[in-house]
C-alpha positions in Angstrom: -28.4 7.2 -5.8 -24.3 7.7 -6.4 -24.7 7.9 -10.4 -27.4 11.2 -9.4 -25.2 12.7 -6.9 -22.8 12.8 -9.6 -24.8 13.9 -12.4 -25.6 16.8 -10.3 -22.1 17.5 -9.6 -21.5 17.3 -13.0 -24.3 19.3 -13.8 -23.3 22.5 -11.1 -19.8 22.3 -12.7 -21.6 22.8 -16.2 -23.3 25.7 -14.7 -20.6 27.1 -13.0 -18.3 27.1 -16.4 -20.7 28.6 -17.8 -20.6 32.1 -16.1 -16.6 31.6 -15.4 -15.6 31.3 -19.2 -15.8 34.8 -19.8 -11.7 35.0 -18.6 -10.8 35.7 -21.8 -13.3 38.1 -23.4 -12.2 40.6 -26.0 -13.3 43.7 -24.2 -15.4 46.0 -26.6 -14.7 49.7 -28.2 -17.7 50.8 -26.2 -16.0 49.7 -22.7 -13.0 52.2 -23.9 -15.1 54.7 -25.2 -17.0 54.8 -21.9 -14.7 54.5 -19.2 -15.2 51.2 -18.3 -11.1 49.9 -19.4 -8.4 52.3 -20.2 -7.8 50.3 -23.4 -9.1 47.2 -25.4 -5.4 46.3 -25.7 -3.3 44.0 -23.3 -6.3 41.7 -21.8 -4.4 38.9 -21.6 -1.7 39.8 -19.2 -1.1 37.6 -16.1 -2.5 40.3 -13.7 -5.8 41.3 -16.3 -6.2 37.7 -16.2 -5.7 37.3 -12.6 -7.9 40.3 -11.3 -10.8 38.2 -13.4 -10.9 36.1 -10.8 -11.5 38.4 -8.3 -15.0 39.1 -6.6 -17.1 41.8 -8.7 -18.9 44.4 -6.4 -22.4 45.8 -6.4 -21.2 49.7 -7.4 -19.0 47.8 -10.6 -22.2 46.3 -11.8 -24.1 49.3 -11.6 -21.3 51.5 -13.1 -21.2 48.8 -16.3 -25.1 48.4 -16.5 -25.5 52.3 -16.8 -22.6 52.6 -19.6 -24.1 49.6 -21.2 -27.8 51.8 -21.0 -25.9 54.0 -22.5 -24.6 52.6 -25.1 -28.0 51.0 -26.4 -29.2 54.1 -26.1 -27.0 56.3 -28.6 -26.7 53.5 -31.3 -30.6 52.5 -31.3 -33.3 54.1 -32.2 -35.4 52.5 -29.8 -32.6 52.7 -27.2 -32.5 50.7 -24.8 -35.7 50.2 -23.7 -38.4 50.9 -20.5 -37.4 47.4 -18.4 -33.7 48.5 -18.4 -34.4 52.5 -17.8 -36.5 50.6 -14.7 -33.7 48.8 -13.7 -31.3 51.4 -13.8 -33.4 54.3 -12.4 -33.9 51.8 -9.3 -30.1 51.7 -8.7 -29.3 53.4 -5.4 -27.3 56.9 -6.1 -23.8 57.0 -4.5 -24.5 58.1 -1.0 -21.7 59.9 1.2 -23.2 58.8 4.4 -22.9 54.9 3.5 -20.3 54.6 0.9 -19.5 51.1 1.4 -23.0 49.6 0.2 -21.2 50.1 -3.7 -18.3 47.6 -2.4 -21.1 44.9 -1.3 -20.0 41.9 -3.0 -22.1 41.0 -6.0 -23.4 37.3 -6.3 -24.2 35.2 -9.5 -27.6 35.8 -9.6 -27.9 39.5 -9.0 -25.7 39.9 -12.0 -27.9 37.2 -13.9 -30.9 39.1 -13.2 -29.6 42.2 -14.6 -27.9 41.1 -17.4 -31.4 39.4 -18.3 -32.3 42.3 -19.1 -30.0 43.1 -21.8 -30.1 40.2 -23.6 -33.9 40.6 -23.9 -33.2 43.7 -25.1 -30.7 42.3 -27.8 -32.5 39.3 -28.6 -34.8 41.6 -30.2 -32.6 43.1 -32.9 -31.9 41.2 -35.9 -29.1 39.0 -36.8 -25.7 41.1 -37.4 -26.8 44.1 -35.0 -25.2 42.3 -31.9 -21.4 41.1 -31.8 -21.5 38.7 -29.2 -17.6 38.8 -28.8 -17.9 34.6 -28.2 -20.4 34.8 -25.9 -21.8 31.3 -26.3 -25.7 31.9 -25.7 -27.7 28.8 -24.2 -30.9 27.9 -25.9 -33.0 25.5 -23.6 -35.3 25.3 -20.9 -39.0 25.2 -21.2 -41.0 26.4 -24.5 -42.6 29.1 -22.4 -39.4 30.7 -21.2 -37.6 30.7 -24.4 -34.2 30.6 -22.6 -31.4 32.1 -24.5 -28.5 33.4 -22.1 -25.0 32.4 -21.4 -26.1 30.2 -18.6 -27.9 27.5 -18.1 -31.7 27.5 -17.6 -33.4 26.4 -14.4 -35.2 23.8 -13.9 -38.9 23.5 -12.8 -38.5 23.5 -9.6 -34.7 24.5 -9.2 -32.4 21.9 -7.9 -30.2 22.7 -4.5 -27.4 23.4 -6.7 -28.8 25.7 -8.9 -29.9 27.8 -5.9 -26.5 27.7 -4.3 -25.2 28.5 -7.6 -27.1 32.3 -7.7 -26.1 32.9 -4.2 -22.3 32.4 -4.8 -20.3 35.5 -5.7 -19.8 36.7 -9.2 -16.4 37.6 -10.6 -15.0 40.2 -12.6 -14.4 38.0 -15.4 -18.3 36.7 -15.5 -19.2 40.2 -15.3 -16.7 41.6 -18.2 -18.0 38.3 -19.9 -21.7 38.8 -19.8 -21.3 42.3 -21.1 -18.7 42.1 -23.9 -21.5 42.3 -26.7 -21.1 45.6 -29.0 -24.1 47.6 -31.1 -22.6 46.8 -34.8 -25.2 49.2 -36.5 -26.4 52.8 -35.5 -29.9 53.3 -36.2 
């Protein structure tokens, strides 16, 4: 019973890492070119580095999932596709009545869920499209799922701590992380 506690401690550590690495991302031209950082020099400063640890709100996510939208959709042909025009179109417009609902703290797995959909979307483009700026993608899980994302898969069912895990908040640094890919080819 002790060596499966700690195999599952071991194991929500794992998952954890996973999502937290991101501290150090190269930030992308596209992130510059779109308003999302004032420059894709000085990332490493004490303070850059420091603020990555800070708790990522809903209204950053959305403002970084519509640049990224963007972005797929001037450099390919296809752009970026219907499931992530969905998700975007179902983003909540900035409301003056209840401003604070963009400053909602974002957990793990809201940001997982919608940065699913980009990775779908460039899983689907050939080798050398997509720089993935050391994004280390995870293949795994079942054969049905064909799991390939920067985080762990789940199991079937999910344990406790990978519940616990989606409910925790996200960071700035997992979110800078997750979207730090770049378009290398215009179609």
């Amino acid at each position: 019973m002790k060596k499966i506690k700690i195999l599952l401690i071991m194991s929500y550590a794992i998952a954890c890492t996973a999502l937290t690495y991101g501290t150090e991302t190269v930030i992308p031209q596209w992130w510059v070119d779109r308003g999302i950082a004032p420059s894709t020099e000085n990332q490493f400063t004490d303070n850059i580095l420091e603020d990555n640890y800070s708790v990522v709100n809903i209204g950053q996510l959305m403002f970084v999932a519509k640049q990224a939208a963007a972005e797929l959709n001037d450099k390919l042909q296809d752009g970026a596709g219907s499931i992530i025009d969905d998700v975007i179109s179902a983003f909540p417009e900035y409301e003056s009545s209840n401003p604070e609902a963009n400053y909602a703290a974002l957990t793990v797995g809201q940001l997982k869920y919608v940065a699913q959909k980009f990775y779908d979307r460039l899983s689907l483009l050939s080798a050398g499209e997509v720089n993935w700026n050391n994004i280390e993608l995870i293949s795994g899980g079942s054969s049905s799922t064909n799991h390939k994302y920067p985080w762990p898969a789940m199991s079937n069912p999910p344990t406790q701590a990978q519940l616990e895990e989606n409910y925790s908040l996200a960071n700035i640094g997992q979110l800078k992380y997750l979207f730090s890919w770049s378009i290398e080819t215009e179609q």
